[in-house]
C-alpha positions in Angstrom: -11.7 -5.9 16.5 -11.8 -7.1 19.9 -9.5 -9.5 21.1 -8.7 -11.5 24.3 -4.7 -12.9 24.5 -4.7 -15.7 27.2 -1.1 -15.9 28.9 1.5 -12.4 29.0 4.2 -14.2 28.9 7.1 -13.8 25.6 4.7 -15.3 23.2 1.1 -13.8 24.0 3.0 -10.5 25.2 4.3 -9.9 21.6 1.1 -10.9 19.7 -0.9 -8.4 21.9 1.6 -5.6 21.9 1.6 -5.9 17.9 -2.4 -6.5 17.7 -2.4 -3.5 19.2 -0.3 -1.5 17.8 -2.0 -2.4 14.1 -5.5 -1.2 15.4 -7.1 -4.0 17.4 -9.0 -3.4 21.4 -6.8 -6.1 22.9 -7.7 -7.4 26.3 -5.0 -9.5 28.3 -7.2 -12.0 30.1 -5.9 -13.0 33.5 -6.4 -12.9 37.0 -2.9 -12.1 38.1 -2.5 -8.6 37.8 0.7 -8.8 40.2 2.4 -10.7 37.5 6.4 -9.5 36.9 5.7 -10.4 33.1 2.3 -8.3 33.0 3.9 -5.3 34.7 6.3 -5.6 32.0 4.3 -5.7 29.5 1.8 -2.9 29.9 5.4 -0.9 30.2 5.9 -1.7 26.7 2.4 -1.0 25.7 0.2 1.0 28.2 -2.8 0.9 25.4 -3.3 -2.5 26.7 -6.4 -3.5 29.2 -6.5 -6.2 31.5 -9.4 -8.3 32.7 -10.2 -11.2 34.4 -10.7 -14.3 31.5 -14.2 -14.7 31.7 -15.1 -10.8 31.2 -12.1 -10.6 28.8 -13.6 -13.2 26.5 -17.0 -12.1 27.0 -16.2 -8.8 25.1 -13.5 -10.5 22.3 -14.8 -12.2 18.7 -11.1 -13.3 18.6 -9.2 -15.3 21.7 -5.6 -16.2 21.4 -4.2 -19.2 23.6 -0.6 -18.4 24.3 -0.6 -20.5 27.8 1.9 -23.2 28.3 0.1 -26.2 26.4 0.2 -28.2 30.1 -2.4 -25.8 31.7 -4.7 -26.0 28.8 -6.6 -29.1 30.4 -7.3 -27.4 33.3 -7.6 -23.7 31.9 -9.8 -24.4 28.6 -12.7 -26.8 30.3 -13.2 -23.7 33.0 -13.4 -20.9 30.3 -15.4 -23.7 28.0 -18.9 -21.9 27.9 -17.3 -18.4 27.9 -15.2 -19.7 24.8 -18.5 -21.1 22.6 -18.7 -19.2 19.4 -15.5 -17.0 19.6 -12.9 -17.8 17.8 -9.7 -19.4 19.2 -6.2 -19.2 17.7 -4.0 -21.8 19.1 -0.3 -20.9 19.3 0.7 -23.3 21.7 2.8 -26.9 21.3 2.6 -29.8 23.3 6.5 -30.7 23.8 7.4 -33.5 25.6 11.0 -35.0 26.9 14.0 -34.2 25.1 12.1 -32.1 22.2 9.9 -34.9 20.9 6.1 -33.9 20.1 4.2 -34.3 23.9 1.3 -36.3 22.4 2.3 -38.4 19.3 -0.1 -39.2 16.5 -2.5 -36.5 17.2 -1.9 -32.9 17.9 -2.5 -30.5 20.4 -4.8 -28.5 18.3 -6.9 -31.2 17.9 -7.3 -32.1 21.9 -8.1 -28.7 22.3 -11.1 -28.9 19.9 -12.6 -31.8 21.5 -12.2 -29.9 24.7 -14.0 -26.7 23.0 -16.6 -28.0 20.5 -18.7 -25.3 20.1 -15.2 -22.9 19.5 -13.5 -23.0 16.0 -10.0 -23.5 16.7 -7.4 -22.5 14.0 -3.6 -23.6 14.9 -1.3 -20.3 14.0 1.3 -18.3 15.5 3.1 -21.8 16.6 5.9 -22.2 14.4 8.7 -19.8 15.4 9.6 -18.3 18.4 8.6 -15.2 20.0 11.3 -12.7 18.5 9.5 -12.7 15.3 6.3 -11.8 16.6 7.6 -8.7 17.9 9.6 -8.7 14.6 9.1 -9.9 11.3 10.6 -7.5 9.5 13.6 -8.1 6.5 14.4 -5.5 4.9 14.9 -6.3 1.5 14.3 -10.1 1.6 11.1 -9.0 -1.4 9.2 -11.6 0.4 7.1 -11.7 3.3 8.5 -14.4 6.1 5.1 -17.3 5.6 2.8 -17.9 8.9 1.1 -21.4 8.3 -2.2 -21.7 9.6 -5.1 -24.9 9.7 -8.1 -25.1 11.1 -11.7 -27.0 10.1 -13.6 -23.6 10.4 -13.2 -21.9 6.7 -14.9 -18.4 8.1 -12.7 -18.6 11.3 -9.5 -19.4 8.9 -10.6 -16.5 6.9 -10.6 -13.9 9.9 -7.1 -15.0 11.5 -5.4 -15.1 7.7 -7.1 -11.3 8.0 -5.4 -10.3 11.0 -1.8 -12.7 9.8 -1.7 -10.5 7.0 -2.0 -7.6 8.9 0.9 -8.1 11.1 3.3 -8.6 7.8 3.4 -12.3 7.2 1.8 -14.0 4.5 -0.9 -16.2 5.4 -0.5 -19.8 4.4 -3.7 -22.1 5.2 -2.3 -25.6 5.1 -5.7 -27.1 5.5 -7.9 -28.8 8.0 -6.8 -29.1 11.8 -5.1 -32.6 10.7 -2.5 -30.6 9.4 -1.6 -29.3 12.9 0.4 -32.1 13.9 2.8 -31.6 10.9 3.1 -27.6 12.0 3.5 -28.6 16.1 6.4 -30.8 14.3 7.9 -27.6 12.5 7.8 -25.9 15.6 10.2 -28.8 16.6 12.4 -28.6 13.7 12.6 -24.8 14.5 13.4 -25.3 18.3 16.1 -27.6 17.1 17.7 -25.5 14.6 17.3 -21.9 16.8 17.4 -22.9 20.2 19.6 -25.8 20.7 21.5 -25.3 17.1 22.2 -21.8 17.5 21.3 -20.5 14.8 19.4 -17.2 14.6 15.8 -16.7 16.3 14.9 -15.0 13.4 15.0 -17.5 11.2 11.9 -17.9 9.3 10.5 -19.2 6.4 8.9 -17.8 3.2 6.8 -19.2 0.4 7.5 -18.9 -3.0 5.3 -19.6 -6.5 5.2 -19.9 -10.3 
């Protein structure tokens, strides 16, 4: 599949790198090709290609948002046409001061589908931080670590649970895109526990059934 990763930074570096690595063309869109965290990246994975955003998306069925969720106001409305009818996987999280959620009774995911309505938006890849997307392995756990996912789309739901599952989690759809505020809020329980709490980045969750 073809895929466009907006932002090289730790978050949309890892999910290319392993996109690529399980098979995928993956295009990092972006028109800063002096970047430190580029340079660093196509080190880890040369297989990579790079293109400005508007030719990177123009070849992708598949676009994954892994900006910081500030620039999306200014970034999405330029890329807006270019963006109508792909699919776009949201993995960002609107944070505001002192680890409260930035926007309140509506979610991130949802502001970026009114800016995008001709894109199906499906929230995913937002709950934990980057060190499990470059690893998600546990050896021995007998359970694959859970990525929730939501979205109003059902076919676009069903293409990124494809390509969850093929990274190693276990896809979880939690439902329509009203259930991405209560995900952006896990990401805040995570943030809590991990980064200010100290406890490990790779702690992740995992579903289990009867």
């Amino acid at each position: 599949m073809q895929i466009a990763v907006l932002g090289h930074g730790h978050v949309g570096g890892a999910l290319a790198d392993q996109l690529e690595r399980a098979g995928h063309a993956v295009t990092i869109a972006t028109d800063d090709r002096a970047s430190e965290s580029l340079a660093r990246l196509l080190a880890r994975n040369p297989r990579l290609a790079v293109a400005p955003p508007r030719e990177a998306i123009a070849q992708a069925a598949v676009v994954f948002l892994a900006i910081p969720y500030q620039a999306n106001a200014e970034v999405l409305p330029l890329l807006a046409d270019a963006l109508a009818g792909r699919i776009l996987v949201d993995c960002t999280n609107p944070v505001g001061p002192r680890l409260t959620h930035g926007i309140g009774a509506s979610s991130g995911t949802e502001a970026i589908q009114a800016m995008l309505p001709a894109t199906p938006v499906v929230k995913a890849f937002s709950v934990y931080g980057y060190e499990n997307f470059e690893d998600n392995r546990f050896p021995g756990a007998g359970v694959r670590p859970v990525m929730p996912f939501c979205g109003d789309s059902a076919e676009a739901k069903r293409v990124v649970g494809t390509l969850i599952a093929e990274l190693g989690w276990e896809p979880l759809d939690v439902g329509g895109a009203v259930q991405a505020l209560h995900l952006e809020h896990m990401t805040l329980l995570w943030v809590r526990m991990v980064r200010m709490g100290g406890r490990s980045p790779h702690l992740v969750w995992a579903m289990l059934t009867r």
